[in-house]
N, C-alpha and C positions, 0 to 999 in steps of 0.2 A: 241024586240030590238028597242032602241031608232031612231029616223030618223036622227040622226046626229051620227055616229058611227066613225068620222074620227080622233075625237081624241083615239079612242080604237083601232082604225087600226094602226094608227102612233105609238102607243106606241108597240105595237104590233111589226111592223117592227124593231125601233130599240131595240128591246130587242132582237130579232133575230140576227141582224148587232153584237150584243156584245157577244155573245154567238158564235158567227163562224168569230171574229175579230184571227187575227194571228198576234203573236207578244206584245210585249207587250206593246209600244206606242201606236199602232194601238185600243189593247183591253182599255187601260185608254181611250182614246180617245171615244172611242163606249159607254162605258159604263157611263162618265160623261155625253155623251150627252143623253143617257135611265133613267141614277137614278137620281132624287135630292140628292143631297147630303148627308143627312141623312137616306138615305133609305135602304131598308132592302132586304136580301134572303134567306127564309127560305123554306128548304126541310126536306125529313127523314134522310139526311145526313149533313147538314150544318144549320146553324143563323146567319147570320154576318151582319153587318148594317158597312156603309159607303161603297165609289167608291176602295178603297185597296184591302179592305178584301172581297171583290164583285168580283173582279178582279181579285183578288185569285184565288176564287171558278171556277173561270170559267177556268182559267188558268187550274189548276189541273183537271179535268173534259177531256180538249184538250189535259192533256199530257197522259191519263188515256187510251182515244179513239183516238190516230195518224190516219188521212186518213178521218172523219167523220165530218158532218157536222147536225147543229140541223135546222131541217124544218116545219115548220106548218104542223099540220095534222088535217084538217078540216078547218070551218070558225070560225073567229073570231068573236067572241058577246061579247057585253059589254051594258053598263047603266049607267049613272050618271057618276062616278070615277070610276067604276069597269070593268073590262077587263077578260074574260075569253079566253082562249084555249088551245086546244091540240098541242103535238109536238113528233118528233120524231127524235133519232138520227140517221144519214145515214152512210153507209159504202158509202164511193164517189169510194170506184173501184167497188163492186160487188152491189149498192144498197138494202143490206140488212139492216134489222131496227131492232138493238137486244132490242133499250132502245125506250120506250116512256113516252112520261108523260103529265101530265095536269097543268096547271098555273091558279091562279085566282092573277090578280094584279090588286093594287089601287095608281092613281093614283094623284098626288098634280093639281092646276088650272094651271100650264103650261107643261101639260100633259106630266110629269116626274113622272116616279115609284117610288112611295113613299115604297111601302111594296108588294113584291111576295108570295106565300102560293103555294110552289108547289108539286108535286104529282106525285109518279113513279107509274105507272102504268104497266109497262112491262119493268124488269130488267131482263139479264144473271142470270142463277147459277152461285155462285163464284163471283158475281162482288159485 
């Protein structure tokens, strides 16, 4: 790990913020301040590039899981532009974790995500 790792924690953080933003000024709001503008989110379920269609994703995801919230699970490491980690999503009444997954994100020089790659690691049957 690099010795300066605080642009990989910050972006970190607010990819978090935009991901558990409620609402949807709230969520534009979070996630212009996470993505460059051109940037991108891709999973086994999604590709979408721009803050809308970003917005979306995330939006449908929140209407998908009511009551959950998504949490780091582990430490965050990163290098150069590169950001890795784990996450999980939480049941906020009973703290159960049905979903997890892994991110590797890159980030532009005003440590805005330029492009996600991310990773389910632990889905529901049926979901």
């Amino acid at each position: 790990m690099s010795a300066n790792t605080e642009p990989q924690h910050s972006a970190a953080a607010r990819y978090f913020e935009a991901w558990n933003a409620t609402g949807p000024e709230a969520r534009a709001k979070a996630v212009a301040a996470a993505w460059a503008v051109d940037g991108g989110y891709t999973d086994p379920l999604a590709d979408v590039r721009g803050h809308e269609r970003i917005a979306a994703v995330i939006a449908a995801a929140r209407e998908q899981f009511p009551g959950f919230v998504f949490r780091p699970l582990g430490a965050v490491d990163g290098h150069h532009d590169t950001v890795r980690f784990s996450w999980e999503l939480v049941n906020e009444a009973d703290g159960s974790a049905p979903v997890a997954g892994s991110d590797v994100v890159t980030l532009d020089e005003d440590g805005r995500i330029t492009r996600v790659l991310g990773f389910l690691d632990r889905v529901p049957a049926g979901a």
